[in-house]
C-alpha positions as CSV (number, residue, x, y, z in Angstrom):
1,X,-19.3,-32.3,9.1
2,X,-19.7,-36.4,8.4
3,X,-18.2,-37.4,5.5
4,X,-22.2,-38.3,3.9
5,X,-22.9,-34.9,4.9
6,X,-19.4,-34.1,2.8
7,X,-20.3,-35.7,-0.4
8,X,-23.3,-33.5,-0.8
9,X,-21.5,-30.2,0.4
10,X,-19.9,-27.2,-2.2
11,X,-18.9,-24.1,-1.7
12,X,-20.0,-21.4,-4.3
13,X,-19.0,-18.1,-5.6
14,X,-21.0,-15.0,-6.2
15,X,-21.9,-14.8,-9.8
16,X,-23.1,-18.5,-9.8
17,X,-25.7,-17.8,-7.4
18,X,-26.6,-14.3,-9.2
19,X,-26.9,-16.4,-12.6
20,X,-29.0,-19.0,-11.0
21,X,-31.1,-16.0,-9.4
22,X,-31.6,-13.6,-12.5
23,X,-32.1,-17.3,-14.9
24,X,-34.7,-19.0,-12.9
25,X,-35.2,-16.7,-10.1
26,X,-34.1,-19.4,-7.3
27,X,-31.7,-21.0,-6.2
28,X,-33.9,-24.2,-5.3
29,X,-32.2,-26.4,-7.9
30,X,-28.9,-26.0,-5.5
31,X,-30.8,-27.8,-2.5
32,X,-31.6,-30.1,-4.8
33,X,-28.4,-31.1,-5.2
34,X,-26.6,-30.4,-2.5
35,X,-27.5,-31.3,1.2
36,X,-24.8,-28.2,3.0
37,X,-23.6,-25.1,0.8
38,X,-20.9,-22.7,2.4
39,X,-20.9,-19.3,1.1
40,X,-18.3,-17.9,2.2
41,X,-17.9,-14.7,4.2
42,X,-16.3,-12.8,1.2
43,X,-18.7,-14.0,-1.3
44,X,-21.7,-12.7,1.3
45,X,-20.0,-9.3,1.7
46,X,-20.3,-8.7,-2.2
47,X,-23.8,-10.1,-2.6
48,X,-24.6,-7.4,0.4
49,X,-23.4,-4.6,-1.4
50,X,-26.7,-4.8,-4.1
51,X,-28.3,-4.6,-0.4
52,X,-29.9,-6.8,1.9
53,X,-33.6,-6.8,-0.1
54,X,-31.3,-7.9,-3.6
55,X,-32.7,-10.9,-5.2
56,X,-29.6,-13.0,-4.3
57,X,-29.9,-12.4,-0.6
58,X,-33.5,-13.2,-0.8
59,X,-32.8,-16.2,-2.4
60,X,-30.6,-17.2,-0.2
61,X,-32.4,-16.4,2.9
62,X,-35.0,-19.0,1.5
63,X,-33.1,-21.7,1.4
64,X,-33.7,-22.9,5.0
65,X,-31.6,-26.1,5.0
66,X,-28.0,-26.2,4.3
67,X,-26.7,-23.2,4.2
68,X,-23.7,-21.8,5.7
69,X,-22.3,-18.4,6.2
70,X,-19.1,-18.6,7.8
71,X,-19.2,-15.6,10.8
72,X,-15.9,-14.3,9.8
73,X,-13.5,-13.6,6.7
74,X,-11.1,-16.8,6.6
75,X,-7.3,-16.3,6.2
76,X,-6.2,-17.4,2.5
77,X,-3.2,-19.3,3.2
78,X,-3.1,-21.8,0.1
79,X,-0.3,-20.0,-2.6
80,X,-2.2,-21.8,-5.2
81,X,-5.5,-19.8,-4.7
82,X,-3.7,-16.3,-4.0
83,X,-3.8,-15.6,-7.8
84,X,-7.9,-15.1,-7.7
85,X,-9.9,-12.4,-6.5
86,X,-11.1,-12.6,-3.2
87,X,-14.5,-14.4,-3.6
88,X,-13.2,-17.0,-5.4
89,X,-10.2,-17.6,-3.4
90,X,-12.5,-17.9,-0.6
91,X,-14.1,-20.7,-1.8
92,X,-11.0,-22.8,-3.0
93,X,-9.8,-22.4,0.6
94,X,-13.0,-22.9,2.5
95,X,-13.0,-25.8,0.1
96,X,-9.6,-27.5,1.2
97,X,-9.9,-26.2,5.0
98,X,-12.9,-28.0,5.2
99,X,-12.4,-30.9,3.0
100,X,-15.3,-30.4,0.3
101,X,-14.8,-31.8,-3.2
102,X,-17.2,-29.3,-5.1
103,X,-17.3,-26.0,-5.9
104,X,-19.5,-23.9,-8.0
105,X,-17.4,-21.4,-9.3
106,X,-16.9,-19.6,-13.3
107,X,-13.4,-18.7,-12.8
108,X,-11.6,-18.6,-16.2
109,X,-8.3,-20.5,-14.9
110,X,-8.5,-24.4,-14.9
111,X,-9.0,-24.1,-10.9
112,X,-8.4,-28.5,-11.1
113,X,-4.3,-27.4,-12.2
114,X,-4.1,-25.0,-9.9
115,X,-5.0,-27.0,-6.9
116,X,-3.3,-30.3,-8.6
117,X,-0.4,-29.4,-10.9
């Protein structure tokens, strides 16, 4: 990825994407803002399990431009990010492996100290 194509990338978490989904029944506003978005594997897998005809899915399979499903689970390797649940430590390390400044994620811990205290 270029580093233009990186300043317009995130990586989001599940219940953003069913927020945006059951708020305004789209997730348009997202490819607005952002030219590439990685969902990662982890965060797919639990959007599949409301099935592949859920609102989410659908959404997503919409958006034709920018989106990114990684083929495989990634290895969590940063010690920082082990404290969160799966989805969301998916996208803090798809987030540093692949150098993207932004995520969209409603974890309650202040995810900025974790990754920089």
């Amino acid at each position: 990825m270029s580093s233009s194509t990186l300043d317009r990338a995130a990586v989001i978490n599940t219940r953003p994407i069913i927020a945006l989904v059951a708020g305004v029944n789209s997730l348009e506003v997202l490819a607005s803002l952002y030219d590439h978005l990685v969902v990662p594997r982890a965060v797919w897998t639990e959007l599949l399990a409301g099935g592949d005809d859920s609102p989410e899915i659908k959404a997503l399979k919409k958006l034709s431009k920018g989106i990114e499903v990684p083929p495989v689970d990634l290895q969590v390797t940063d010690t920082r990010v082990m404290l969160l649940d799966s989805g969301e430590a998916a996208v803090l390390q798809t987030a540093l492996d692949g150098g993207i400044s932004r995520v969209i994620i409603d974890e309650d811990v202040s995810v900025r100290s974790l990754l920089v205290g």
